[in-house]
MARGU-331156 format. One line per 4 residues: number of its first residue (from 1); their letters; for each residue x, y, z of N, C-alpha, C, CB. Coordinates in Angstrom, 3 decimals. Glycine has a CB too. Example, Ala and Ser with C-alpha at 12.3 -4.5 7.8 and 13.67 -1.06 7.14 Angstrom:
BEGIN
1) as) 13.190/-5.690/7.800/12.300/-4.500/7.800/13.200/-3.300/7.800/11.308/-4.473/9.046 ~ 12.850/-2.250/7.080/13.670/-1.060/7.140/12.900/0.030/7.870/14.084/-0.598/5.725
This chain:
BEGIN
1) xxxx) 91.688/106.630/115.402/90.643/107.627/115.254/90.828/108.332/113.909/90.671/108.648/116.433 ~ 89.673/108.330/113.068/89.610/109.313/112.158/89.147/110.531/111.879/89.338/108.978/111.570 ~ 89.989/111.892/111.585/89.190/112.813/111.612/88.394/113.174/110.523/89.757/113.659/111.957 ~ 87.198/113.492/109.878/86.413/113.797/108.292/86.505/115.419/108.011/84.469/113.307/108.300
5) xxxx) 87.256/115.595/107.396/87.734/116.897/106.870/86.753/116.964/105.645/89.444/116.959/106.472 ~ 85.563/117.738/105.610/85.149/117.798/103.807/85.308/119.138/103.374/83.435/117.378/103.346 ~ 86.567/119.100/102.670/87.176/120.051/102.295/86.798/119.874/100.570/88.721/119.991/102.868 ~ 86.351/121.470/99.895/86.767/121.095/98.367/87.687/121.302/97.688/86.173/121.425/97.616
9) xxxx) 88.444/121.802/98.117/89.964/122.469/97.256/91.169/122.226/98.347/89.873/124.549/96.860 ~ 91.859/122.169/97.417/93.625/122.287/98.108/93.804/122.976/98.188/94.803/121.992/97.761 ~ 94.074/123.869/98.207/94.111/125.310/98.209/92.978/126.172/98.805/94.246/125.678/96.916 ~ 93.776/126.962/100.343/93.037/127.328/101.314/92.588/129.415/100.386/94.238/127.062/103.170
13) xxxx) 91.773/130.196/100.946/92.041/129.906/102.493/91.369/129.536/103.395/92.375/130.689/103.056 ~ 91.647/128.510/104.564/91.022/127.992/105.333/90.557/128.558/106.463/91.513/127.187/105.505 ~ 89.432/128.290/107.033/88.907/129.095/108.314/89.325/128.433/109.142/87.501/129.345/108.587 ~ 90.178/129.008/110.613/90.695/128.907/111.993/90.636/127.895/112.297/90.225/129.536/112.921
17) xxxx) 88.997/127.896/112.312/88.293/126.690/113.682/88.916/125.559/113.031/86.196/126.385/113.911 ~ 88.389/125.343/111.797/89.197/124.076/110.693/90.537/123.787/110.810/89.205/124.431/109.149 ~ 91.250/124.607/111.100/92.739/124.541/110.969/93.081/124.158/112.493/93.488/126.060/110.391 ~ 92.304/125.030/113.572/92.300/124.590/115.199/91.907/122.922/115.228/90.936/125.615/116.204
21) xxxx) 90.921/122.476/114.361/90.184/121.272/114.779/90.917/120.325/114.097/88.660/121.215/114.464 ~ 91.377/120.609/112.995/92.822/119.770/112.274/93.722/119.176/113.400/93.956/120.939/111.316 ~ 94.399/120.510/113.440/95.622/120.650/114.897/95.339/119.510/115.783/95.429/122.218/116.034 ~ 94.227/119.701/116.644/93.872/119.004/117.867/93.821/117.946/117.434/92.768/119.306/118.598
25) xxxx) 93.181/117.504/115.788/92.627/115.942/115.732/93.983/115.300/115.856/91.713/115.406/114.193 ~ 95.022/115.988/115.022/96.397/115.411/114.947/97.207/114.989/116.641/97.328/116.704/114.054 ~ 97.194/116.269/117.045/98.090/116.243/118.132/97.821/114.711/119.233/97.791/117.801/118.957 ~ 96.197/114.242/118.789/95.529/113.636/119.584/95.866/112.366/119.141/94.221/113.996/119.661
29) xxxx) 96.838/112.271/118.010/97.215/110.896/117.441/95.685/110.554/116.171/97.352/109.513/119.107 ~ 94.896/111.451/115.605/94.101/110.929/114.447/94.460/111.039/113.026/92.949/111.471/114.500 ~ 94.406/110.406/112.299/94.669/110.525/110.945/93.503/111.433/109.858/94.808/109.012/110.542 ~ 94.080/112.542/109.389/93.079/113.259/108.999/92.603/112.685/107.564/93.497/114.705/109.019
33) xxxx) 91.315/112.747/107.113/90.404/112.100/105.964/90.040/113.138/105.454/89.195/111.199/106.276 ~ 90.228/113.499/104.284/89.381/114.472/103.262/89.050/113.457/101.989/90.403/116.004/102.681 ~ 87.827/112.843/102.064/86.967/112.764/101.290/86.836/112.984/99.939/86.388/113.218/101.696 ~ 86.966/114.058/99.986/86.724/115.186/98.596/87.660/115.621/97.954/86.150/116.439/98.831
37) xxxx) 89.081/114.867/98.613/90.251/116.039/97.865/91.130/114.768/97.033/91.563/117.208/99.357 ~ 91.169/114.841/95.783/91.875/113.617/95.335/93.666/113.861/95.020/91.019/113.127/93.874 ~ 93.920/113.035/94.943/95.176/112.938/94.438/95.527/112.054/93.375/95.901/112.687/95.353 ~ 94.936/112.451/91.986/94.683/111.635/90.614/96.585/110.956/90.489/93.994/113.078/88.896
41) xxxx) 96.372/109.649/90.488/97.248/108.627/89.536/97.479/108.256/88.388/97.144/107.788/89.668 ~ 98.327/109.059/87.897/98.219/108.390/85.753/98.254/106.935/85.689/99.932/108.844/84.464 ~ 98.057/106.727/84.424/97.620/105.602/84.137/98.972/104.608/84.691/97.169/105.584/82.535 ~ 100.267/105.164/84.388/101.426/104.261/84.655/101.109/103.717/86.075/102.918/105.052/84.574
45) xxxx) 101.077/105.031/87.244/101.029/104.863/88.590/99.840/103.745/88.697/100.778/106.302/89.383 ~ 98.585/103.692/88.321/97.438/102.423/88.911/98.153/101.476/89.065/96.188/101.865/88.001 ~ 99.183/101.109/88.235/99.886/99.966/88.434/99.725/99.406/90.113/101.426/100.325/87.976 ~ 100.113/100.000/90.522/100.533/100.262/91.896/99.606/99.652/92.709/100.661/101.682/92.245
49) xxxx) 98.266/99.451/92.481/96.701/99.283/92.958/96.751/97.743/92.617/95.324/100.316/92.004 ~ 97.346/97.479/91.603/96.771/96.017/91.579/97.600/94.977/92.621/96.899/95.412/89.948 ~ 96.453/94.461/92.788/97.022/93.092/93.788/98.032/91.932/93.486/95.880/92.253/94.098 ~ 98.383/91.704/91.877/99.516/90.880/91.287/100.866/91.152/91.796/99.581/91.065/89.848
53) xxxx) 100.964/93.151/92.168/102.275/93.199/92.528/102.889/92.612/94.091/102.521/94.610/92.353 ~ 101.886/92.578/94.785/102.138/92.223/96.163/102.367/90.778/96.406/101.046/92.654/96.980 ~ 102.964/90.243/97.082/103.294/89.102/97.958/102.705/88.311/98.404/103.692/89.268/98.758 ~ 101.554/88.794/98.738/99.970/88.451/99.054/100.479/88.717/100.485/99.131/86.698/98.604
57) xxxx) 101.318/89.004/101.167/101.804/89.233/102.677/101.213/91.037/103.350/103.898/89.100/102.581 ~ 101.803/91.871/102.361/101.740/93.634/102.477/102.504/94.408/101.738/102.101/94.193/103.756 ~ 101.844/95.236/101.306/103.229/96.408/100.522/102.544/97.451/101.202/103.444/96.746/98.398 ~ 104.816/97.662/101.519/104.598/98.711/102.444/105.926/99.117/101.565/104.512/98.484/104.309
61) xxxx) 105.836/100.930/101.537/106.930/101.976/100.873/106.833/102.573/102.117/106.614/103.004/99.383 ~ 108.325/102.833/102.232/108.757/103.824/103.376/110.077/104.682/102.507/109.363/102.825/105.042 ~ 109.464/106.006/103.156/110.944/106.892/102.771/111.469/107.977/104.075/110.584/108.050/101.182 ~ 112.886/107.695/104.124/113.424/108.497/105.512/113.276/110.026/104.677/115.437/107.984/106.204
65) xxxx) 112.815/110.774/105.136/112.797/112.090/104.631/114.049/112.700/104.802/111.800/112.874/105.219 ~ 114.826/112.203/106.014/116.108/113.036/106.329/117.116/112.471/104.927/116.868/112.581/108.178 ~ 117.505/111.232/104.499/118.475/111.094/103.627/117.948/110.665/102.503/119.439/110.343/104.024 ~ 116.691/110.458/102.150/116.069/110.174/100.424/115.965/108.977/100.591/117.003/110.495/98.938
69) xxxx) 116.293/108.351/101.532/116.487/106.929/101.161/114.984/106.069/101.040/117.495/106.248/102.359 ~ 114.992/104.868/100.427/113.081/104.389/99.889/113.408/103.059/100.026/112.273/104.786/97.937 ~ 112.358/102.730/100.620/112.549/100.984/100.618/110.935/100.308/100.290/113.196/100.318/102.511 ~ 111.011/99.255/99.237/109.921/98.841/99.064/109.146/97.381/99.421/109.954/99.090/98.034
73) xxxx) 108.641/97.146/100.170/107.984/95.940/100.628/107.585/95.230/100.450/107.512/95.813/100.993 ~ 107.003/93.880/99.892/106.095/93.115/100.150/105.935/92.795/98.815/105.022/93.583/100.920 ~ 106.718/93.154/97.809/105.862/93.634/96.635/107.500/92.043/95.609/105.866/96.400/96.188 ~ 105.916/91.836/94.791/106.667/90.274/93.689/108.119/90.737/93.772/106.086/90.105/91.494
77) xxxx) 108.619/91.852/92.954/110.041/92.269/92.690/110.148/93.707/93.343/110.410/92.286/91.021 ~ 110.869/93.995/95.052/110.703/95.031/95.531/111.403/96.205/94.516/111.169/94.887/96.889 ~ 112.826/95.946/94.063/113.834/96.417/93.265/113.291/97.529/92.115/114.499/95.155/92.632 ~ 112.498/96.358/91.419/111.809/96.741/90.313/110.572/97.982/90.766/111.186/95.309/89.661
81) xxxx) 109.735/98.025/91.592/108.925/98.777/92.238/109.801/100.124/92.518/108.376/98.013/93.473 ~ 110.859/100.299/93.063/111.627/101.169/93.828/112.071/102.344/93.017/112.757/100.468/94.400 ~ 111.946/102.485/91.750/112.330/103.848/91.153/110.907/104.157/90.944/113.376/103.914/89.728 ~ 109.593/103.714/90.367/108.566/104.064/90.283/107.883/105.041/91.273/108.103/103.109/90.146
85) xxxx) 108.093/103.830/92.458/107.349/104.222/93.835/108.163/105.674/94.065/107.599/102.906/95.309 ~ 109.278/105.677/93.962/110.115/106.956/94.767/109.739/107.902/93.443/112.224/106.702/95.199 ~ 109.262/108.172/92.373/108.542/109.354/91.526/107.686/109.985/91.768/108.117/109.160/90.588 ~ 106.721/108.555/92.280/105.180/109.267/92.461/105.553/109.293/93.994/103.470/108.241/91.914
89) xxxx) 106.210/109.106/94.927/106.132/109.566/96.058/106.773/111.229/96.286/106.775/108.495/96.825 ~ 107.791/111.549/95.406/108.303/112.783/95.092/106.865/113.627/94.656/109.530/112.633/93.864 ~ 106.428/113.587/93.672/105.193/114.031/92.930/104.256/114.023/94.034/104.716/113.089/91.662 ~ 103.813/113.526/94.700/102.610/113.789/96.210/103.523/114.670/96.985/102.090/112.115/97.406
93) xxxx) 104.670/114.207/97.566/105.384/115.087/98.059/105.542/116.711/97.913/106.246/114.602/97.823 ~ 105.508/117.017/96.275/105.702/118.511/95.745/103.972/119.111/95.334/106.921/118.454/94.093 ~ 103.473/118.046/95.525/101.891/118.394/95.168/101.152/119.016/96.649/100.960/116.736/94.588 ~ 101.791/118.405/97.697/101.134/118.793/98.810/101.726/119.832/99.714/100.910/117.723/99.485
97) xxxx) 102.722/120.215/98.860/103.805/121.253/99.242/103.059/122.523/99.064/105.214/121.209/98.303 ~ 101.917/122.627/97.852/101.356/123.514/97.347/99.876/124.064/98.521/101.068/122.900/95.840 ~ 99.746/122.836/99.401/98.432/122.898/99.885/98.683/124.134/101.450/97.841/120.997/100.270 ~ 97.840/125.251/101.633/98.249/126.322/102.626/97.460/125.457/103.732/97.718/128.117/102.305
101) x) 98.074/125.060/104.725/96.859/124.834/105.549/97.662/124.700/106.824/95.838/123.490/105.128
């Protein structure tokens, strides 16, 4: 299930019901969608988008939040991917740190 959040800013402040109807979509197992709110990639990061790097199988990045640790998937040379991916995953990480909601 998806929930459609059309939110214009990251930065609240947000009204209740929104934040109540968030809550519930989550608790209910939905993945919330905002539309409208980007999270711009420099030019280095697009890398990341193209289909050459993958396996043609899946790329999948996972990071344990408890010990830092990053593992990269699917991808031609995972190794090589693995300091990149763990920058810009830090960088979303401290970007969404900023968002009140």
């Amino acid at each position: 299930m998806l929930e459609r959040l059309l939110l214009e800013n990251w930065s609240g402040p947000y009204d209740a019901g929104l934040k109540a109807r968030a809550l519930s979509a989550l608790e209910s197992g939905a993945v919330l969608f905002f539309p409208n709110l980007a999270f711009v990639l420099s030019d280095a990061e697009k890398r990341f988008l193209d289909a050459s790097v993958s396996d043609g199988k899946a790329k999948n990045i996972s990071l344990d939040h408890t010990t830092g640790t990053m593992q990269a998937n699917g991808t031609v040379n995972s190794t090589t991917w693995l300091r990149p991916t763990a920058i810009l995953n830090a960088r979303f990480v401290r970007f969404n740190a900023t968002v009140d909601f």
